[in-house]
Wavefront OBJ file of the C-alpha trace (Angstrom):
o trace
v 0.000 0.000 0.000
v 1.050 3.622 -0.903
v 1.401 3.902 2.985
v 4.038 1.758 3.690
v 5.946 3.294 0.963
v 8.191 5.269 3.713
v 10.638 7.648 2.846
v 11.232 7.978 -0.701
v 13.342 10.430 -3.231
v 12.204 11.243 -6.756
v 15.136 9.938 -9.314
v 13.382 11.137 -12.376
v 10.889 13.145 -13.967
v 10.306 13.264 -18.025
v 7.264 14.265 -20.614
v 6.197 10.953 -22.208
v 2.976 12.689 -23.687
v 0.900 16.367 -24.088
v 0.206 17.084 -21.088
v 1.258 13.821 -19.155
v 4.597 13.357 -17.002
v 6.554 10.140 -15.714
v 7.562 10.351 -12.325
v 10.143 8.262 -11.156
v 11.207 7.606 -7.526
v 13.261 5.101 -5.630
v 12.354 4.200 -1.664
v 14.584 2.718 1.535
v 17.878 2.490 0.799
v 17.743 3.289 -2.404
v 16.133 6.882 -1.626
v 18.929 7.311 1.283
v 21.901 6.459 -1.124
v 20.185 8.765 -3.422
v 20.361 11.334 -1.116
v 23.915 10.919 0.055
v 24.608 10.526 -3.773
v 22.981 14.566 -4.066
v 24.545 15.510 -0.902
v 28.119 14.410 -2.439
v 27.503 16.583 -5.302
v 26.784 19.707 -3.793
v 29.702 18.950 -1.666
v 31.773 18.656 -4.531
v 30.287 21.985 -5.755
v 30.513 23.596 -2.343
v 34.524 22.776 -2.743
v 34.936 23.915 -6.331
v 32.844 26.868 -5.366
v 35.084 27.375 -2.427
v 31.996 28.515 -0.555
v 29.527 26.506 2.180
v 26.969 24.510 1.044
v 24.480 26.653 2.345
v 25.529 29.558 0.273
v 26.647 27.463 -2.859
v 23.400 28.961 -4.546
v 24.053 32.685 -3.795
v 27.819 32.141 -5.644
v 25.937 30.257 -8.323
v 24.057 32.977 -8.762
v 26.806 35.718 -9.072
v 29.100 33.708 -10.962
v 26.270 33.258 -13.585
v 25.651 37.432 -13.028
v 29.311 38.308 -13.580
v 29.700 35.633 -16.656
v 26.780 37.580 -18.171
v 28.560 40.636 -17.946
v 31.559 39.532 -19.231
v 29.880 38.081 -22.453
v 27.925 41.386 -22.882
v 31.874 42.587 -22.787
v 33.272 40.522 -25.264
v 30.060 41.234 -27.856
v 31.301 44.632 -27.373
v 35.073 44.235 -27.863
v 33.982 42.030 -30.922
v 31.689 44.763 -32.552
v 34.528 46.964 -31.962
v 36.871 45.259 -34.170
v 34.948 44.098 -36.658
v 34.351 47.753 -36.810
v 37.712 48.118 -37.533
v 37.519 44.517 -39.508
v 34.960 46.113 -42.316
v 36.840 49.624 -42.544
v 39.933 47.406 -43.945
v 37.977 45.406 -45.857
v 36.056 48.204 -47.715
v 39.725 49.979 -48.642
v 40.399 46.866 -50.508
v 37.270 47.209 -52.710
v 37.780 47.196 -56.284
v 35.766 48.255 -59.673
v 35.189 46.770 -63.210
v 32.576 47.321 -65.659
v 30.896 50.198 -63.431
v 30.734 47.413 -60.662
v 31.968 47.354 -57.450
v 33.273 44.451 -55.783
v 35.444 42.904 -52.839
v 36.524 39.275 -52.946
v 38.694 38.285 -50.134
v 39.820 35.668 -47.498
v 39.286 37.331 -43.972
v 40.268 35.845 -40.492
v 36.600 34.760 -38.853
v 34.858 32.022 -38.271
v 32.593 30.333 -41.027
v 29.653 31.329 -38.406
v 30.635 35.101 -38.530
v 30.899 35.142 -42.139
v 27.656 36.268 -42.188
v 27.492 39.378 -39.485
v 30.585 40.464 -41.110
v 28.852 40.569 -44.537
v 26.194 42.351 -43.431
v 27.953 45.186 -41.933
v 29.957 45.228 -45.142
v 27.129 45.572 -47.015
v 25.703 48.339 -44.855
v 28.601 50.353 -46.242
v 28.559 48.852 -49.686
v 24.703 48.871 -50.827
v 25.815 48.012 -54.505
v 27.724 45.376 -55.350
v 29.509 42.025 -55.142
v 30.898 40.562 -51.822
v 32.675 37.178 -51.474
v 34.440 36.144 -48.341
v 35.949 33.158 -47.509
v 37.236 31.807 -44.181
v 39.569 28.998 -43.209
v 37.871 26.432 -40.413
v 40.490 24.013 -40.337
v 43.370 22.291 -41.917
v 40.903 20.663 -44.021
v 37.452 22.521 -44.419
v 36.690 26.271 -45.377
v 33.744 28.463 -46.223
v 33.036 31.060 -48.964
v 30.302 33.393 -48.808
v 29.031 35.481 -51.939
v 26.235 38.088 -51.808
v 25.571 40.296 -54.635
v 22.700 43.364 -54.775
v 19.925 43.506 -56.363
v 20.641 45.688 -59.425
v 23.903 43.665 -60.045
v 21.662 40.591 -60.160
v 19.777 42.476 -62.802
v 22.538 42.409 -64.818
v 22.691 38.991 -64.900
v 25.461 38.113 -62.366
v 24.027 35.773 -59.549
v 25.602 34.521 -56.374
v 24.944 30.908 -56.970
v 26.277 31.038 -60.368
v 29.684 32.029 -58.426
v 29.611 29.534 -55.896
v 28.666 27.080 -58.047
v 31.609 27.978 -60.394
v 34.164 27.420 -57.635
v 32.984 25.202 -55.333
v 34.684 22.028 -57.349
v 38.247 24.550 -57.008
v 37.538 23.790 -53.028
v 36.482 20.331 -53.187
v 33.087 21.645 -52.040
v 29.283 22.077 -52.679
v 27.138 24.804 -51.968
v 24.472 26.866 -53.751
v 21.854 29.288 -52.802
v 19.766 32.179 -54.197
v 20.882 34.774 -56.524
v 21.768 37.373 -53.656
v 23.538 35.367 -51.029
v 24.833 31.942 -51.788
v 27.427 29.353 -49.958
v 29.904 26.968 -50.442
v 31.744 24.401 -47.885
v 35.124 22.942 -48.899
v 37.687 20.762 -47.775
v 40.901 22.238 -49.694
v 41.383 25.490 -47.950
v 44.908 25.488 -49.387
v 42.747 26.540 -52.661
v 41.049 29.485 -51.089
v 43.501 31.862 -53.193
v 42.575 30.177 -55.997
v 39.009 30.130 -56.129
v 38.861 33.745 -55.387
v 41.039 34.321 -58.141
v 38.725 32.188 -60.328
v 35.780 34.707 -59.017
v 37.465 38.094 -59.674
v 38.161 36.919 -62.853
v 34.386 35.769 -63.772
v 33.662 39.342 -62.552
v 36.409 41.458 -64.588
v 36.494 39.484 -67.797
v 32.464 39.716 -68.140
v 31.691 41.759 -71.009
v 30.214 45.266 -69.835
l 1 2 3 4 5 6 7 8 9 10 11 12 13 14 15 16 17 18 19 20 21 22 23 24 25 26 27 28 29 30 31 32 33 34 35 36 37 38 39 40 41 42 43 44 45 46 47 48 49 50 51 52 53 54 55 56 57 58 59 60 61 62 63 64 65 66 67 68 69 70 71 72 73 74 75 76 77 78 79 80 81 82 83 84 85 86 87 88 89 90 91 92 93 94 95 96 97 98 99 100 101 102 103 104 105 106 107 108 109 110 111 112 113 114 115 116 117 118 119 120 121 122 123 124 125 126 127 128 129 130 131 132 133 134 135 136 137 138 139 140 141 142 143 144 145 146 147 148 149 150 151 152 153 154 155 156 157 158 159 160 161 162 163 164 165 166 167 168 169 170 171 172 173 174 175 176 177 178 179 180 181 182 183 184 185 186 187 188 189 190 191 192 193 194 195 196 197 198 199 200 201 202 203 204 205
């Protein structure tokens, strides 16, 4: 009977439906070596911590406080240079056919490829962009955006990516204004960008 359960701990609880939860609990001994088990732990934290179980919470709760602030920090410090990151870039733009256009490797992260086309193409409105960023030894990523009224004249960012993406040993594709390529040659970088300003400056005007 539900009575004589005694002292018990809950071990588990999960959602095995809408609406419905599993609860899961273990009784006698079990529930008292659970309990030591949980009291180790936070023991464990306490020492890491290097504060008494008691207040183990409170330092929880500033070290989570002060790790928020030092993120917010670093977002900061980040904005700030690739502030400085798309002011460089920008200086190496270059023109053909009444088009501008900047095609270059840059030091970042395939993840903040993006961001740091967008701010280049605050400053940049008309155009063609292609970045391309190093992962690892053996993987890369190459990012091409053009504007509208250069895709009106017929050039198209998956038509790029797609003409380069074999150069990296790579697929990608996309949509005329933004498209993407992964590859596992990053050694070839140089070249495929090559192979792209040259697409761009031989097309007849």
């Amino acid at each position: 009977a539900v009575g004589t359960i005694g002292y018990f701990r809950i071990s588990k609880e999960s959602s095995i439906a809408a609406g419905v939860r599993r609860i899961e609990a273990v009784t006698g001994a079990d529930a008292d070596a659970l309990a030591r088990e949980g009291e180790s732990h936070l023991n464990t934290i306490s020492t890491l911590l290097k504060t008494p179980s008691p207040k183990a919470h409170e330092r929880v709760e500033k070290l989570l406080e002060e790790n928020k602030l030092l993120l917010n920090e670093l977002k900061e410090a980040k904005r700030a240079g690739l502030n400085g990151t798309v002011s460089e870039l920008l200086a190496k733009a270059e023109s053909a056919n009444g088009i501008r256009f900047l095609v270059e490797e840059v030091s970042a992260s395939p993840e903040e490829l993006r961001d740091l086309s967008e701010s280049i193409l605050a400053q940049m409105p008309s155009g063609i962009l292609v970045l391309a960023a190093k992962a690892a030894e053996d993987r890369c990523q190459i990012l091409a955006r053009v504007s509208d009224d250069i895709v009106n004249k017929g050039i198209k960012a998956s038509d790029l990516i797609k003409a380069i993406a074999p150069i990296i040993d790579g697929s990608g594709g996309g949509k005329p204004n933004m498209a993407q390529a992964g590859g596992k040659v990053p050694q070839k970088i140089g070249e495929a960008l090559s192979t792209i300003r040259g697409l761009i400056t031989n097309r007849p005007s």
